[in-house]
N, C-alpha and C positions, 0 to 999 in steps of 0.2 A: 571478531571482525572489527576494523577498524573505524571510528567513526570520519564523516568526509574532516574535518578539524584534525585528524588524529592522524591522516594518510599527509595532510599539508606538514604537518613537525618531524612525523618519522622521515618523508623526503627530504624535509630540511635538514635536519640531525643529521642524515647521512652523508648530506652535502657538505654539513661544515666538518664533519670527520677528516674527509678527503683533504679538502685543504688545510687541515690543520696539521697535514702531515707534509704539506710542501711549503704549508709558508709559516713562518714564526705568529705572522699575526692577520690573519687572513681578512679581507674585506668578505663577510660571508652577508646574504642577502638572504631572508626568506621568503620565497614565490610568495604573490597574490592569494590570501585567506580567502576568496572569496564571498559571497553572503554571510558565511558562518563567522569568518575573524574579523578582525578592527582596523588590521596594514594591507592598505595596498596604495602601490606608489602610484604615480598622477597618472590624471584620466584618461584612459586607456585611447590609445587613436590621438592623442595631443600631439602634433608634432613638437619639434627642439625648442623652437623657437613662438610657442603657445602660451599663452598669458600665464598659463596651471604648471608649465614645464619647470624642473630644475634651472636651468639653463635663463630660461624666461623673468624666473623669477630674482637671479642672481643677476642679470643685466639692471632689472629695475631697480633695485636695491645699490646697484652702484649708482644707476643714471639719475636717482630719485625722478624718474617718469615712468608713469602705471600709464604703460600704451593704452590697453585695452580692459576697459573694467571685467575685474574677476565675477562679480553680482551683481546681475539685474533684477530688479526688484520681482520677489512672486508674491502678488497680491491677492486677498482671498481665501485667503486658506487658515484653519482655526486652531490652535493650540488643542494636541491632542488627538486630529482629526486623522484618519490614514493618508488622506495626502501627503499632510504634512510630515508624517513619520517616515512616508515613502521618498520624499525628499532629500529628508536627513538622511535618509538611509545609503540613497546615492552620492549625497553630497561631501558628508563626512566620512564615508566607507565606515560605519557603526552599525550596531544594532543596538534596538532597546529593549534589555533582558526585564522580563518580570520575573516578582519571586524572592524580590533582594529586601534585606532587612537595614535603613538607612539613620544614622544616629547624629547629628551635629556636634562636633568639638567645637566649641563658642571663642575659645581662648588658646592661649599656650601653654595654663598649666593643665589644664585637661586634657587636650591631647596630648603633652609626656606623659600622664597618666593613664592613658588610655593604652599608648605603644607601651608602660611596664606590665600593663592588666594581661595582652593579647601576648607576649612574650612569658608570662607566667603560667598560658593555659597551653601552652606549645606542649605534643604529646613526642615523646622518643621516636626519631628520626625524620620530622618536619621541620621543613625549610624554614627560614627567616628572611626574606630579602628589602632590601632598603639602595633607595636611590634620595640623594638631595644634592641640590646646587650648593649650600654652602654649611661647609663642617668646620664650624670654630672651634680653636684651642679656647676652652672654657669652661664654667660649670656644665652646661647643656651637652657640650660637645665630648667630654670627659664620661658624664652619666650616660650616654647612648653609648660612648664604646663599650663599657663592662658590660649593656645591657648585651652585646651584638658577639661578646666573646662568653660571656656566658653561656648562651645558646651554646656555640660553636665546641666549649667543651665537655657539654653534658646532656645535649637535645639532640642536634641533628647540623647540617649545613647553614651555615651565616654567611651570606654575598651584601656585598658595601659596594654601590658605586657613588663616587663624589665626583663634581668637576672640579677641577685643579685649581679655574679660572676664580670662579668664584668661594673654593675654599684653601686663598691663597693665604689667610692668617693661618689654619693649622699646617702649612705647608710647610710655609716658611719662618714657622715661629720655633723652629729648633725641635718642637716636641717628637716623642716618639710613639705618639696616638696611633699611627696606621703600622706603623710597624711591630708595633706591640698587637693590634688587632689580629695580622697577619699569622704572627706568631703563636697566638692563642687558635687558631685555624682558621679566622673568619677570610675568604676572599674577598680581598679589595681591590679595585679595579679605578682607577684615576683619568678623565676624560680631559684630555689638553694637557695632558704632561710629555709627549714625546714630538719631535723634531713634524712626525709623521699628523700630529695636530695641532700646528701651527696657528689655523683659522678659529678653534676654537678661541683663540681671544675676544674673536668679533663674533660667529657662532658658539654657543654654550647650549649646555642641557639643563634645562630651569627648571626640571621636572623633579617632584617632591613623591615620596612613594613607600609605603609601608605594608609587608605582606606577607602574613604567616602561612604558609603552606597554600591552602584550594581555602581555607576558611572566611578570611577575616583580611579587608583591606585599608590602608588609609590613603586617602593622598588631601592634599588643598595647596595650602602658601607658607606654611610653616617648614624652618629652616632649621638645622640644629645651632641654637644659638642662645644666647641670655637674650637677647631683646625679644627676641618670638618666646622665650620658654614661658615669661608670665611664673617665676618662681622667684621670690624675693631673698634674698639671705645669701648665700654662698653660691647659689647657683648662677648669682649675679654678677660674672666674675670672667676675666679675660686672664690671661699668663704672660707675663713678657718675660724672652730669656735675656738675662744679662749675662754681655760676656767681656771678659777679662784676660787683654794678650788673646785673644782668638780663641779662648778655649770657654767651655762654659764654664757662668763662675754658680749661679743662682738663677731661679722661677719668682717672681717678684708678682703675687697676686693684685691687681686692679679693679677698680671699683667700675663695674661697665654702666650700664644704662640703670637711670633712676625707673620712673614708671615703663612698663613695658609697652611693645607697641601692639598694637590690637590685630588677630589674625587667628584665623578659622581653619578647620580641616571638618573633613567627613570621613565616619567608620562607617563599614559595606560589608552586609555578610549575605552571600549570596552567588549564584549565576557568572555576576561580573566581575566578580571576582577573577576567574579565568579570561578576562580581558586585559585587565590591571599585570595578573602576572606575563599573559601575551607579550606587551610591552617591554614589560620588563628583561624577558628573558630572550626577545627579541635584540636589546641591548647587548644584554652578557655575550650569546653568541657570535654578536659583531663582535665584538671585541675581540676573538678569538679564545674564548672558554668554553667547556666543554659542561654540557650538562644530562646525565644517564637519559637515555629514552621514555622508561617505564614515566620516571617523575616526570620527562617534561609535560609526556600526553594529561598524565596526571591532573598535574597544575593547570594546564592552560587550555583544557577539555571546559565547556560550560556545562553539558551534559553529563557529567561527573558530578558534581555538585549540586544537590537538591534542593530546588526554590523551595522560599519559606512563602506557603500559603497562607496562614491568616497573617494578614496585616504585611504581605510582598511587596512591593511597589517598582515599579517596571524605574531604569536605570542604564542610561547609555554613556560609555565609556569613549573617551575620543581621543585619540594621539594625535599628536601634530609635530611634525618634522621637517621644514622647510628647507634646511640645507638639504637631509638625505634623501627627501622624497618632495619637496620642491611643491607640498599641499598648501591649503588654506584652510583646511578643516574648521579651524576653531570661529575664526572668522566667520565663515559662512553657518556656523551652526547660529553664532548671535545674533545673524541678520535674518536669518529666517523666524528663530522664535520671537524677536522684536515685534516681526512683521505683522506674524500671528496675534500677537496679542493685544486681548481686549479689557487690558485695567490698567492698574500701576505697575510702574516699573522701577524696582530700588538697586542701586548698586555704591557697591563700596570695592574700591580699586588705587591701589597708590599711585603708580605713575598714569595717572589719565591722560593719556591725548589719543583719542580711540583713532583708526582708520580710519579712510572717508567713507567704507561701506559703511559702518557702526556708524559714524556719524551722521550719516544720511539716513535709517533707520531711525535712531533714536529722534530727529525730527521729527520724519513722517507719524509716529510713533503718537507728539505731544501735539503735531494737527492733525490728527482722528481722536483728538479729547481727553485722551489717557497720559496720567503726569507720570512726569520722569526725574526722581530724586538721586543725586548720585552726592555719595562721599569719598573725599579722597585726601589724601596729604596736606597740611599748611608749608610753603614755602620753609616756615622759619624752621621746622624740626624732621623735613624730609630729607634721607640719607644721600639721595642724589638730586640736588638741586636743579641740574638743566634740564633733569627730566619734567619736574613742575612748570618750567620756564618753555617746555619744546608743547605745552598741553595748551598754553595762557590763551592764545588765541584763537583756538577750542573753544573753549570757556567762554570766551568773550560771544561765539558765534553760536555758541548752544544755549544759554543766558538768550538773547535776541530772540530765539527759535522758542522760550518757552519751559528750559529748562533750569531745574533749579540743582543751584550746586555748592556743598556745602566742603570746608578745609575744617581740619583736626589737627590738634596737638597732644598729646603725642602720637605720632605716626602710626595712619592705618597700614596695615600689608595685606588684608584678605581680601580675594579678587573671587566675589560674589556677585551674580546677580540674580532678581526672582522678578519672576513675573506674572502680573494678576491673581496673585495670591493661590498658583499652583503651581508652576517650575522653578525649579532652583535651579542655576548654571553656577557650579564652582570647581578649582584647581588651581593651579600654578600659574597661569597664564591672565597677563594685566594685558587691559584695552590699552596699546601702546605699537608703534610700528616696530619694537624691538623684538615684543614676542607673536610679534606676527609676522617678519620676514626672514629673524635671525635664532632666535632658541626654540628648542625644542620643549612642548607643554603637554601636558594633560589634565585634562576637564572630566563633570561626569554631569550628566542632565540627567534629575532627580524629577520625578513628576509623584510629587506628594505634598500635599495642602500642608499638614503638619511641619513637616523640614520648612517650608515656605515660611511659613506664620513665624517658626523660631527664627530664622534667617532674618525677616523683615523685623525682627522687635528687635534684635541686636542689633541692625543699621537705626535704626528710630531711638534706641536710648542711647546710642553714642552722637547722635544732634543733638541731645542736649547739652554737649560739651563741645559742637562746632561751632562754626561762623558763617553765615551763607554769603558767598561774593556775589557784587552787583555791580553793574554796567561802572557804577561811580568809584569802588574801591578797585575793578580794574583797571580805571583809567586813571587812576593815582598812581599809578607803578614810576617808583623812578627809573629814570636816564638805565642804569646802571642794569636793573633787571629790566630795562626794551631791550637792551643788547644781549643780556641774554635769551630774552625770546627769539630773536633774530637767531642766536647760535642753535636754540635750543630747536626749530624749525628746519635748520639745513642738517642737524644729529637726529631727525627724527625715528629714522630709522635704527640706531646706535643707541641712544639711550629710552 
């Protein structure tokens, strides 16, 4: 007998069958998960035109005017407590699985050595699957293909999805990285490459995601790239093709980034696992792929997978999708736990300029007496400048409020945050109006002291290498970056 999770996929699966016989590339949608799954599109009873709606939210985002606030404050409620879980539970369409075994990847060469460890215990005929926003032609991006066709000709099924958008170097650098993966068996699958996703230029899927069969998950902010990998030597390394008279002539290796940029993932074995893969294969099917029944119930069953009692820690997984399901999820899950909480609060995030909910949280946050540390980019070594420049004035008015904020060189990229020394919020997704109106992220709230404690000593020993801004070196900014703040404030939403 089916479980109620397992009745939602097989009707799905047989939905996207259907159309996969009448359309080449079907917009296939899977119903409402209910309690049990992680996707359901906006709040049921919203009309078109609803602050939460699709529609609602692609009006604001052009008009830059938020009619009607998405989050009103819920005051009162304690980290932890069933309210507040019942909350999230409504608000983020999540659940929080106990049972899950949680590990911190500190850096970037950890975690690739984490994704060859979990790739080396793959048993005959388990999945592999892998989503990131940007696949460089490089050492990093070179070393995950063999790892992903490996698999695919000696273990079991390899599924690749990249966005086009943001893995426009291996795109467009001549190489024959996907096509070679393809042909080794791995299915690759390219988000913004056809006429039919045009918008992804201004929409992307920012979402970072690693996942061996029902076992073993990763996701955070790490990219396939030399700057995230944190490997020095060869792997530090881009390809340029030279061509001569139109034709290729030579691969000319380049020296890429000196020190790497600093950025975090999390491994997950457990429960949520089957949430992670949800996602995931939630994807694929849009896309119009096909995935057997047995494996998908398989995979994306939680019930299937047997929490790890001693030492489990409860683990909620959250997707966010604001073009395709027009949510706020990630948003609101920050503002709630802010709300909640009764200590410190530390985060390290590159493009900072959080929304105004977050940002109105994180006040109320530092007058109820609890400090609020946040690290993030220094202008001079950040990859996208107007994005530091669309935050300044942020800064200036959370500095005011009480808040201390520190810049780094070389570039942080992990979009972490913990709070009062028990939750950890991390994933793909930077406090920034980008990936809150326009890409799609995933997050996962960790409630384990431990995870916390590493989380917060890794933001604490890379201050000893920032700089804190004050009212006085913001008010030094030249002529030249005002105007870009001024740009950087009407792109808020964009970058």
């Amino acid at each position: 007998m089916l479980t109620p999770v397992g009745r939602v996929v097989a009707a799905a699966q047989a939905a996207a069958k259907a159309r996969a016989e009448a359309e080449s590339r079907p917009a296939f949608r899977l119903p409402d998960a209910g309690p049990l799954g992680v996707m359901l599109n906006p709040v049921t009873g919203g009309s078109v035109l609803s602050d939460r709606s699709t529609l609602g939210l692609r009006m604001r985002e052009m008009t830059g005017i938020e009619s009607i606030p998405v989050l009103q404050p819920v005051l009162g409620l304690k980290l932890g407590s069933p309210e507040l879980e019942a909350l999230l539970d409504r608000e983020t369409k999540s659940v929080a699985r106990p049972g899950n075994l949680v590990e911190v990847l500190p850096h970037g060469q950890r975690a690739f050595e984490a994704r060859g460890d979990i790739a080396a215990m793959a048993r005959p005929g388990e999945s592999l699957h892998q989503q990131t926003f940007v696949n460089r032609n490089d050492g990093v991006g070179w070393r995950n293909a063999r790892m992903m066709m490996q698999h695919a000709r000696n273990v079991g099924p390899a599924r690749h999805i990249y966005d086009a958008v943001g893995s426009e170097d291996a795109v467009g650098a001549g190489t024959d990285m996907f096509r070679l993966m393809a042909r080794a068996g791995v299915e690759v699958e390219a988000v913004g490459d056809g006429p039919d996703d045009w918008m992804r230029h201004v929409f992307r899927w920012h979402e970072k995601l690693f996942l061996l069969h029902n076992h073993v998950g990763i996701l955070g902010g790490i990219n396939l790239t030399s700057e995230c990998g944190g490997v020095p030597g060869a792997d530090n390394r881009r390809f340029k093709l030279i061509r001569l008279a139109g034709l290729p002539f030579m691969k000319k290796p380049i020296v890429s980034v000196g020190e790497p940029w600093h950025d975090m993932d999390f491994m997950i074995r457990g429960p949520v696992v089957a949430d992670m893969q949800y996602a995931f294969t939630r994807t694929w099917l849009e896309r119009g792929h096909h995935i057997p029944d047995d494996l998908l119930r398989e995979l994306t069953d939680p019930y299937a997978i047997a929490p790890h009692i001693g030492g489990g820690r409860k683990v909620r997984f959250i997707q966010h999708r604001p073009w395709e399901d027009g949510d706020d999820y990630i948003t609101a899950a920050w503002v709630r736990l802010i709300d909640a909480t009764e200590g410190p609060i530390h985060i390290e995030n590159p493009y900072f300029s959080p929304p105004q909910p977050v940002l109105d949280a994180l006040k109320r946050a530092v007058a109820r007496g609890y400090p609020v540390t946040v690290l993030t980019s220094a202008v001079e070594t950040i990859d996208f400048k107007i994005a530091y420049h669309a935050g300044s004035p942020l800064h200036e008015e959370l500095i005011r409020a009480g808040v201390r904020i520190f810049v780094r060189s070389p570039m942080v990229h992990a979009k972490v945050m913990t709070l009062a020394g028990k939750y950890t919020v991390g994933g793909s997704a930077n406090m920034n109006g980008r990936s809150r109106f326009r890409d799609t992220e995933s997050v996962v709230v960790i409630e384990c002291e431990n995870v916390t404690k590493q989380c917060e000593d890794t933001i604490k020993n890379l201050l000893d290498s920032a700089r804190e801004l004050t009212l006085e070196s913001l008010a030094s900014a030249s002529f030249e970056d005002k105007i870009l703040q001024v740009a950087g404030r009407a792109l808020k939403t964009h970058v």
